[in-house]
VEXDREN-2710 file (C-alpha; in Angstrom, 1 decimal):
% VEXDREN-2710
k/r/px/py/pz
1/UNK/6.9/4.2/10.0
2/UNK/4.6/2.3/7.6
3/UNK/5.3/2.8/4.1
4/UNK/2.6/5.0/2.5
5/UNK/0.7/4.0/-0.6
6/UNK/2.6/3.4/-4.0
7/UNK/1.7/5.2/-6.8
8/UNK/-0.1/2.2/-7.9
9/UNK/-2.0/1.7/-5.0
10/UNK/-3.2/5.6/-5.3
11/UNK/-4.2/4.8/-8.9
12/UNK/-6.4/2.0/-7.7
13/UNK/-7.6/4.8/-4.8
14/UNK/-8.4/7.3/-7.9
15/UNK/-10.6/4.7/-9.2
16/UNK/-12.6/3.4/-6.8
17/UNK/-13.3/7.5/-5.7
18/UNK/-14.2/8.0/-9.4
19/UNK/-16.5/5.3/-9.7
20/UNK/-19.0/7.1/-6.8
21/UNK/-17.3/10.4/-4.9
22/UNK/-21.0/10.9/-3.4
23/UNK/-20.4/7.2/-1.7
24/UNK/-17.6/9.2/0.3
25/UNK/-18.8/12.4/1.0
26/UNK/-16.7/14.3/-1.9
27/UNK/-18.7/17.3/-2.0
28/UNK/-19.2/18.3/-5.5
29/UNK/-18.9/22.2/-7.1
30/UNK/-22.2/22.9/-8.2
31/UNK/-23.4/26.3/-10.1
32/UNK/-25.9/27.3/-7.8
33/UNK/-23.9/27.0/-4.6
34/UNK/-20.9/27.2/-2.6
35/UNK/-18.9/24.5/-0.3
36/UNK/-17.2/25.8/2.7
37/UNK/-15.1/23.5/4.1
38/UNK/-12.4/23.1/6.8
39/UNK/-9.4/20.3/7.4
40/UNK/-7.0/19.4/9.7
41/UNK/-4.2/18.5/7.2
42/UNK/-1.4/17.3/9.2
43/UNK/1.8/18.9/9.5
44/UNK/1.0/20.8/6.1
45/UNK/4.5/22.7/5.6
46/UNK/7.7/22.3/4.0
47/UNK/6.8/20.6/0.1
48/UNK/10.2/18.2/0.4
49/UNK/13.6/18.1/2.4
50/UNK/16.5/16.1/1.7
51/UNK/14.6/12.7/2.0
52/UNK/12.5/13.7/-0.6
53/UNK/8.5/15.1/-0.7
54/UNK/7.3/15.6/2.9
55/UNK/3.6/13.9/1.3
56/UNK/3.9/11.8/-1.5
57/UNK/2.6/13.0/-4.7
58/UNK/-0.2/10.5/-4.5
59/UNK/-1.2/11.8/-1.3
60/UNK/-1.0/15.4/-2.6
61/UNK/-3.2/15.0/-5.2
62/UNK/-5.6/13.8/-3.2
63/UNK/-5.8/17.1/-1.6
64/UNK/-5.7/19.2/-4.2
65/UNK/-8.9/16.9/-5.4
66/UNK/-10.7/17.5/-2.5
67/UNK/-9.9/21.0/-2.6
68/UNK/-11.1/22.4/-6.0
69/UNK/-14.7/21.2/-5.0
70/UNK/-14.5/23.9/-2.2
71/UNK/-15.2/27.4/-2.4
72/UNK/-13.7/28.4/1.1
73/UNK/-11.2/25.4/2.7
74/UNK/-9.8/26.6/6.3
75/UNK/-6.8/24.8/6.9
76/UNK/-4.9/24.0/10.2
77/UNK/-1.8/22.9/10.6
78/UNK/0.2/24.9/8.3
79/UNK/3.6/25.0/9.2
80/UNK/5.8/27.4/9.9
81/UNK/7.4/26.2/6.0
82/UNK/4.6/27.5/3.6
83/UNK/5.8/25.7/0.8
84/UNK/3.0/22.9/0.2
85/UNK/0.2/25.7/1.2
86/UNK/1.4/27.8/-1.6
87/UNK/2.2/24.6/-3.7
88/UNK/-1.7/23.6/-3.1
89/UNK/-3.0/26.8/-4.7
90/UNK/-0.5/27.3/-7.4
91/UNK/-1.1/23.9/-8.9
92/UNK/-5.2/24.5/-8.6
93/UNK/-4.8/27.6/-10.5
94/UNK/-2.5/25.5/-12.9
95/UNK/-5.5/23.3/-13.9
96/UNK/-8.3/26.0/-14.3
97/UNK/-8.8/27.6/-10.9
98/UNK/-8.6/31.1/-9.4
99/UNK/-7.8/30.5/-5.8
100/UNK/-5.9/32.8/-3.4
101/UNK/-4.3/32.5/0.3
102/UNK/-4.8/34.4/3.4
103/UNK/-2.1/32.8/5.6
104/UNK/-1.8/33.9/9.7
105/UNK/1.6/34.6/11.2
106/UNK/3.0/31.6/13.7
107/UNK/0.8/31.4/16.7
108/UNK/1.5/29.1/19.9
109/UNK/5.4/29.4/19.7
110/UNK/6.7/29.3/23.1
111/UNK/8.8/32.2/23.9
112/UNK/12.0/30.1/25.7
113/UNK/14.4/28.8/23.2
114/UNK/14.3/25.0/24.6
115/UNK/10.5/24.6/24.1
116/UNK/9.6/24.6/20.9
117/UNK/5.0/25.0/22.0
118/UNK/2.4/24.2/19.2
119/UNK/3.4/26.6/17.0
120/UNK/1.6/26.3/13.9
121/UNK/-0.4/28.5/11.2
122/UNK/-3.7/28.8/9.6
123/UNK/-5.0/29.3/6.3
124/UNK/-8.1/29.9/4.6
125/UNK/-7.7/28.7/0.7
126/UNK/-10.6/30.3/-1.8
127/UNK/-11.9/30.5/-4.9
128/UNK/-11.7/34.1/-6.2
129/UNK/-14.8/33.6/-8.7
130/UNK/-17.1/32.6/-5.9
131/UNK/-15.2/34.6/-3.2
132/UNK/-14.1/37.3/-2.2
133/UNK/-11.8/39.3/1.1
134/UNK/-13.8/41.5/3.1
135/UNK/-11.9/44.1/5.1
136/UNK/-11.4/42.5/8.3
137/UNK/-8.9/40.0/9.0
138/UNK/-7.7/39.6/13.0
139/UNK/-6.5/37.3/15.8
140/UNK/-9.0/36.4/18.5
141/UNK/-7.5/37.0/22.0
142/UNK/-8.3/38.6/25.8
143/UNK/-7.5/41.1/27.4
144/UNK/-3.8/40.3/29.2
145/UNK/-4.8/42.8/31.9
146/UNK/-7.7/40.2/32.9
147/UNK/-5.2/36.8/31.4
148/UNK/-2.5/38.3/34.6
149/UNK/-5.4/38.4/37.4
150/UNK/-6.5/35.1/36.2
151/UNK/-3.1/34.1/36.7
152/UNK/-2.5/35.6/40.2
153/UNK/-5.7/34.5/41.4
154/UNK/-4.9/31.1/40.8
155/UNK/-1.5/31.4/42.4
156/UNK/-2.7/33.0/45.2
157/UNK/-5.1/29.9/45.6
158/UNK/-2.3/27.8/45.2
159/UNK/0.1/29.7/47.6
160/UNK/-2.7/29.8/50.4
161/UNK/-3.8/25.5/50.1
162/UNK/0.1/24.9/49.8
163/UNK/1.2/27.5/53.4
164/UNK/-2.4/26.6/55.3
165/UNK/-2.0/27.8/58.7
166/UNK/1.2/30.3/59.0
167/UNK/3.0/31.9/62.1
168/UNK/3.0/35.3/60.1
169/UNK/-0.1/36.8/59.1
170/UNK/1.7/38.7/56.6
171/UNK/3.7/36.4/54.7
172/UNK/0.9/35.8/52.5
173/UNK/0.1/39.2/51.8
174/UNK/3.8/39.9/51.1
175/UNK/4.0/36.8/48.4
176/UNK/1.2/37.6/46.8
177/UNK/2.1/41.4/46.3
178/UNK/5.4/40.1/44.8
179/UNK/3.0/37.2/42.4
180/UNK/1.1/40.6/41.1
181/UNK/4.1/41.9/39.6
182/UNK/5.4/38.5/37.8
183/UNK/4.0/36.7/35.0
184/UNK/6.7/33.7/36.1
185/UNK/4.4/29.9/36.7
186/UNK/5.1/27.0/39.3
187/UNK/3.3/24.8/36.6
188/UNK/0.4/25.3/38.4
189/UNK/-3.0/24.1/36.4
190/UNK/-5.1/27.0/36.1
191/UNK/-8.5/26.6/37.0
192/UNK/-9.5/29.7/35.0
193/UNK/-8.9/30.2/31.4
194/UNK/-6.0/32.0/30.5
195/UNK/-5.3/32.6/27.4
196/UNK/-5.4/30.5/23.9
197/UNK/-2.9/28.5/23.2
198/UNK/-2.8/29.0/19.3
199/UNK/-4.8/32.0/18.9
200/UNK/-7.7/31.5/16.3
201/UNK/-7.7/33.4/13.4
202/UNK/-10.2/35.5/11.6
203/UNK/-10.7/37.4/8.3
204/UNK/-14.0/38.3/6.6
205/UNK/-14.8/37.0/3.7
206/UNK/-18.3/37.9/1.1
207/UNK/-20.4/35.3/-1.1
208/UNK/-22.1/37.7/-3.7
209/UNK/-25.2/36.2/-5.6
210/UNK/-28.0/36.5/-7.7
211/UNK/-29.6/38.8/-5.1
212/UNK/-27.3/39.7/-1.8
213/UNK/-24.8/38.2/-0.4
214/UNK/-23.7/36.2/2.8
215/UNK/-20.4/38.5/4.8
216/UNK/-19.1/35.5/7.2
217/UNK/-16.7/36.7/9.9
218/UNK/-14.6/33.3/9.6
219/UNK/-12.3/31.9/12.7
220/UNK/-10.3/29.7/12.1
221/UNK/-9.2/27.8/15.0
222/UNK/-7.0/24.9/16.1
223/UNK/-7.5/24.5/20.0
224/UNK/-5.3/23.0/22.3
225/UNK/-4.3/19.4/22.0
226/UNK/-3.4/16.8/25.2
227/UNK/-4.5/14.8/27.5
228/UNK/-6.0/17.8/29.6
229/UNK/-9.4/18.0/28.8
230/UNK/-10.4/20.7/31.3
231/UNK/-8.1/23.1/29.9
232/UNK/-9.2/21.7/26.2
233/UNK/-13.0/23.0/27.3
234/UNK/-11.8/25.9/28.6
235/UNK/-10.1/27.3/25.4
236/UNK/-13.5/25.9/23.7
237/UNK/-15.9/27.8/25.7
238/UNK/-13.9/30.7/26.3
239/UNK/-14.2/30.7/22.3
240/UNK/-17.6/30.6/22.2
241/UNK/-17.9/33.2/25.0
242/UNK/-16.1/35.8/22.8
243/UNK/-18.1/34.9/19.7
244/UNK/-21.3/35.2/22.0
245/UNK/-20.9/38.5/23.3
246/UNK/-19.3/40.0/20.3
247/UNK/-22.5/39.3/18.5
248/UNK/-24.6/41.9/20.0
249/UNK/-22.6/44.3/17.8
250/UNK/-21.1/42.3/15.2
251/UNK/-24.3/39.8/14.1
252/UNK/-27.4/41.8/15.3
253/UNK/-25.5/45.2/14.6
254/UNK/-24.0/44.7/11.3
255/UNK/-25.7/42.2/9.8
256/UNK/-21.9/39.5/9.5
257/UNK/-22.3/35.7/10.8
258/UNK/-19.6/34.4/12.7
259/UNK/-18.9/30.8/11.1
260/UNK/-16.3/29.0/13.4
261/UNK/-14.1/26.2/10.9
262/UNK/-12.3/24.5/13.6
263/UNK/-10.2/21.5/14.8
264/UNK/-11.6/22.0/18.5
265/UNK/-9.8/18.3/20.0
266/UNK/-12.8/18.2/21.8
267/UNK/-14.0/14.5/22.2
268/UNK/-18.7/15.7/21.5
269/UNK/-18.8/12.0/20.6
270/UNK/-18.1/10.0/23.6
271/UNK/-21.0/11.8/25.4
272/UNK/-22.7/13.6/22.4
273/UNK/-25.6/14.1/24.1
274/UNK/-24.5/15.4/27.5
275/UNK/-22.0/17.9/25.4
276/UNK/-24.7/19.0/23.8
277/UNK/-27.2/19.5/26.3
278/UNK/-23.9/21.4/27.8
279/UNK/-23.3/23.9/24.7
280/UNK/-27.3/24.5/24.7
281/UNK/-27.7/25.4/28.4
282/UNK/-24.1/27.5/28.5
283/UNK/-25.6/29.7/25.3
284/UNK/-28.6/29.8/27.2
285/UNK/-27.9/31.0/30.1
286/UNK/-25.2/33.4/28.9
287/UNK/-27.4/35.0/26.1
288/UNK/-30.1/35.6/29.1
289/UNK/-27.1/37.2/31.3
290/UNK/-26.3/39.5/28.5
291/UNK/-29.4/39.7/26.6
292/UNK/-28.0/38.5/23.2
293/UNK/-30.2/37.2/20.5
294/UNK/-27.9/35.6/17.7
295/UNK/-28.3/31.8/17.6
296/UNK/-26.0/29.5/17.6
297/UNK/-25.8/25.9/15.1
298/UNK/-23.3/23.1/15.6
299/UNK/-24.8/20.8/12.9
300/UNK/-22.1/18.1/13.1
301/UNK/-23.3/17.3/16.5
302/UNK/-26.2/16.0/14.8
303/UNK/-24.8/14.2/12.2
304/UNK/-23.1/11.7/13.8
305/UNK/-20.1/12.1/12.1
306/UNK/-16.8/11.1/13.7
307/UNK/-14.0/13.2/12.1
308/UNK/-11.2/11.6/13.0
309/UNK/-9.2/8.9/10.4
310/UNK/-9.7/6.5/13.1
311/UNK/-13.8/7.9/13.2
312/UNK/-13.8/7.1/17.0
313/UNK/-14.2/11.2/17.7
314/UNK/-15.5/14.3/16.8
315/UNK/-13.5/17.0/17.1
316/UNK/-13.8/18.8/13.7
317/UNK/-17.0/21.3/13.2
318/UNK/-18.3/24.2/11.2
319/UNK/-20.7/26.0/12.9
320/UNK/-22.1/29.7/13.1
321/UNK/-23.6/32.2/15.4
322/UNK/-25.9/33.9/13.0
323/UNK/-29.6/36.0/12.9
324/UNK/-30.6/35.3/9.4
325/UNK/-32.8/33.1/8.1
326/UNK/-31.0/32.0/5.2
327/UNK/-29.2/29.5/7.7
328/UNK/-30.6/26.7/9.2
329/UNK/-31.2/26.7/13.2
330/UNK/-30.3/23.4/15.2
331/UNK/-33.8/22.5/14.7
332/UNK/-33.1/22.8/10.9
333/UNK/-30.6/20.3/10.7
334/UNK/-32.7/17.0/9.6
335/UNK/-33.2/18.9/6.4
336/UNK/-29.8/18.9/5.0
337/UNK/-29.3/17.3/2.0
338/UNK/-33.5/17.3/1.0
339/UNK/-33.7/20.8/-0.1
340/UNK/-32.6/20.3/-3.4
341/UNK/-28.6/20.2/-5.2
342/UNK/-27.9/23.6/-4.2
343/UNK/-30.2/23.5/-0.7
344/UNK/-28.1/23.5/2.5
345/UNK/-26.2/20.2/3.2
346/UNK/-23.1/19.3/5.1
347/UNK/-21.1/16.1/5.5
348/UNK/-17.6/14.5/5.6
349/UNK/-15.4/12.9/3.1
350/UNK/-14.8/9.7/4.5
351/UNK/-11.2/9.1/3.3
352/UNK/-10.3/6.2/5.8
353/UNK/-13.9/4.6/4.0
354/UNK/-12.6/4.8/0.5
355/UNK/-9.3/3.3/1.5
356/UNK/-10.3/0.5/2.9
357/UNK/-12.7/-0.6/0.5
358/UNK/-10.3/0.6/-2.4
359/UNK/-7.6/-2.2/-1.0
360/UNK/-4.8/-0.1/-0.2
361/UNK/-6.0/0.9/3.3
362/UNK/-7.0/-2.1/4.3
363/UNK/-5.0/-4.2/7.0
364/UNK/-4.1/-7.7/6.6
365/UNK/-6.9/-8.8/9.7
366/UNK/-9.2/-6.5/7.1
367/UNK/-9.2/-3.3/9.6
368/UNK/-7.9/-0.2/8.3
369/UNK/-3.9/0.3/8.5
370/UNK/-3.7/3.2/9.7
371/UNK/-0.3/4.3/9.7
372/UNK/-0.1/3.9/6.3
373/UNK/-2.3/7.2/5.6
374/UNK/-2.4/8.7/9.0
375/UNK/1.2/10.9/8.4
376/UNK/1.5/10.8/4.9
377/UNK/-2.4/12.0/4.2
378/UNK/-4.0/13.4/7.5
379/UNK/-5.3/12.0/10.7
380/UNK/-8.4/14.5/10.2
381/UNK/-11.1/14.2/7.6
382/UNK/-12.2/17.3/5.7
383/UNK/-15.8/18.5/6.6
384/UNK/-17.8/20.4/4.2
385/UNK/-21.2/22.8/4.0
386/UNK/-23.2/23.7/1.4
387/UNK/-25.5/26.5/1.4
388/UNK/-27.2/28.2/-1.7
389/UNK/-25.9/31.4/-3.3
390/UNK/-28.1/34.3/-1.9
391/UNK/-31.1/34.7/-3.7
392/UNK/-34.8/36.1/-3.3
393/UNK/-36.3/32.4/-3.9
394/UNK/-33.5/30.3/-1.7
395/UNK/-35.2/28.5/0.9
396/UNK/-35.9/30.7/4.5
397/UNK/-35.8/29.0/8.2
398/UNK/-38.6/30.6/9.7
399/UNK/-39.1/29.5/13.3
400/UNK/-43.2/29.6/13.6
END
């Protein structure tokens, strides 16, 4: 593995980041807003073992940088170690800040002990004097009485192309009565969704201000990674679906917005426009099915982002299913940035940008060197929002 950057070469990083953080999408903490933001930081666990810090302290501080700009950070890929998670906070709080954890259980371990899954944890990391817990905090899963007959469907399928034509008629029957009462796979691929592989996680959390306040269900989600893509969309829109439905009581009902912060590893930019045209007529025709109203934004299909260190995908978002008009609608999304400091903006801190130009990043044939940052930093830049704190006079998005 590449060396990562000396302390030196982190010092001339610090500088060139100093000299314009706007340049590279550092979000900045402003009075009359918040940032919410969300990061894949990878492999985010254990602070050191015996071969010394698992992210050098140049690397580390970087975070932390990025992080006291943000009012809300969800973070994936905490490990199962929690020591740099807790590290992160204690030494923002060291310099000034009031931050606090809420830190899921493992999810995705496999339950054999020779496959060790994608276990991994979430976090959300905020700032107590802009926000604060709400009541609610949950895992997002299905029903396993549905997750076993969308198993034994699919085996029965399987079963039935694999026999075909069989001398006894009931052979079939008999196999699949004895499938109904096992949970036990031929690594099969299911065509239907079965159940997520890291199950996202959710806790409320409330942004008071001047005049109300915003109450965001939050998810924080990590789908499944891998070269199957079909499953990959499946975990994605099976997402959506329970986000969807669960509006009609938890958005229109109660008043909360759902506002996914996810790592979805799914590739919007390779065919942005097909992907999107894909999310719009799936909300569509499933909000007509069930006669739901909220409205759903994915702004950083819009942006043209690419979230990835190597900024040749998009697989990081922040996006909400919302009815209030203190949040921008898809149709909003040109407006971001021109609405004044505190008006509602989004973007990316371009990390693999700032390294090259800095000198540290770059490779000797001038492209970046990636494996000098990729395990040491992240693979993943951070995304951010900004939206205004509530207020009578913040601006409204009034579809005429």
């Amino acid at each position: 593995m590449a060396a990562p950057f000396s302390a030196a070469e982190w010092q001339r990083i610090n500088m060139t980041l100093e000299a314009g953080p706007a340049v590279y999408g550092m979000p900045e903490r402003r009075a009359g807003s918040v940032v919410l933001a969300s990061w894949n930081i990878r492999r985010f666990g254990a602070l050191a073992d015996g071969d010394g810090p698992k992210k050098s302290p140049g690397a580390f501080a970087m975070i932390e940088r990025f992080c006291r700009e943000c009012d809300l950070v969800a973070i994936q890929e905490v490990q199962s170690d929690t020591g740099s998670i807790y590290a992160l906070r204690d030494r923002l709080n060291a310099a000034g800040g009031a931050y606090a954890l809420v830190i899921s259980d493992v999810t995705g371990r496999a339950p054999t002990r020779n496959r060790k899954g994608m276990a991994e944890r979430s976090a959300f990391l905020f700032n107590t004097a802009r926000v604060r817990r709400g009541d609610l905090a949950s895992d997002l899963s299905y029903d396993r009485t549905a997750i076993l007959s969308n198993i034994n469907a699919a085996m029965a399928t399987s079963i039935a192309n694999q026999l075909g034509e069989t001398a006894d008629p009931g052979f079939l029957d008999r196999a699949l009565h004895w499938i109904s009462g096992t949970t036990r796979l031929a690594a099969d691929r299911l065509d239907n969704f079965v159940q997520f592989i890291r199950s996202p996680h959710l806790v409320e959390f409330v942004i008071d201000g001047p005049q109300g306040s915003y109450a965001f269900y939050c998810v924080n989600a990590h789908l499944v990674s891998g070269k199957n893509k079909r499953e990959r969309e499946q975990e994605f829109f099976a997402l959506l679906e329970w986000l969807l439905i669960d509006s009609a009581q938890t958005v229109v009902r109660d008043g909360k917005i759902y506002l996914l912060m996810a790592d979805l590893n799914l590739d919007f930019e390779s065919s942005l426009d097909r992907r999107r045209r894909g999310i719009e007529t799936y909300i569509t025709d499933l909000n007509a099915e069930r006669g739901l109203t909220a409205k759903v934004n994915f702004p950083f299909l819009d942006g043209g982002l690419h979230t990835n260190a190597r900024k040749d995908e998009t697989f990081d978002h922040i996006a909400w299913v919302a009815l209030d008009d203190r949040l921008p609608r898809g149709r909003h999304n040109g407006l971001a940035g021109t609405l004044g400091p505190d008006g509602f903006d989004y973007g990316m801190f371009d990390f693999t940008r700032l390294f090259v130009e800095a000198g540290p990043g770059r490779g000797p044939d001038g492209a970046p060197d990636y494996a000098r940052f990729e395990h040491d930093f992240s693979d993943h830049m951070p995304i951010w929002l900004r939206l205004p704190l509530p207020s009578d006079a913040q601006h409204r998005f009034v579809v005429g």
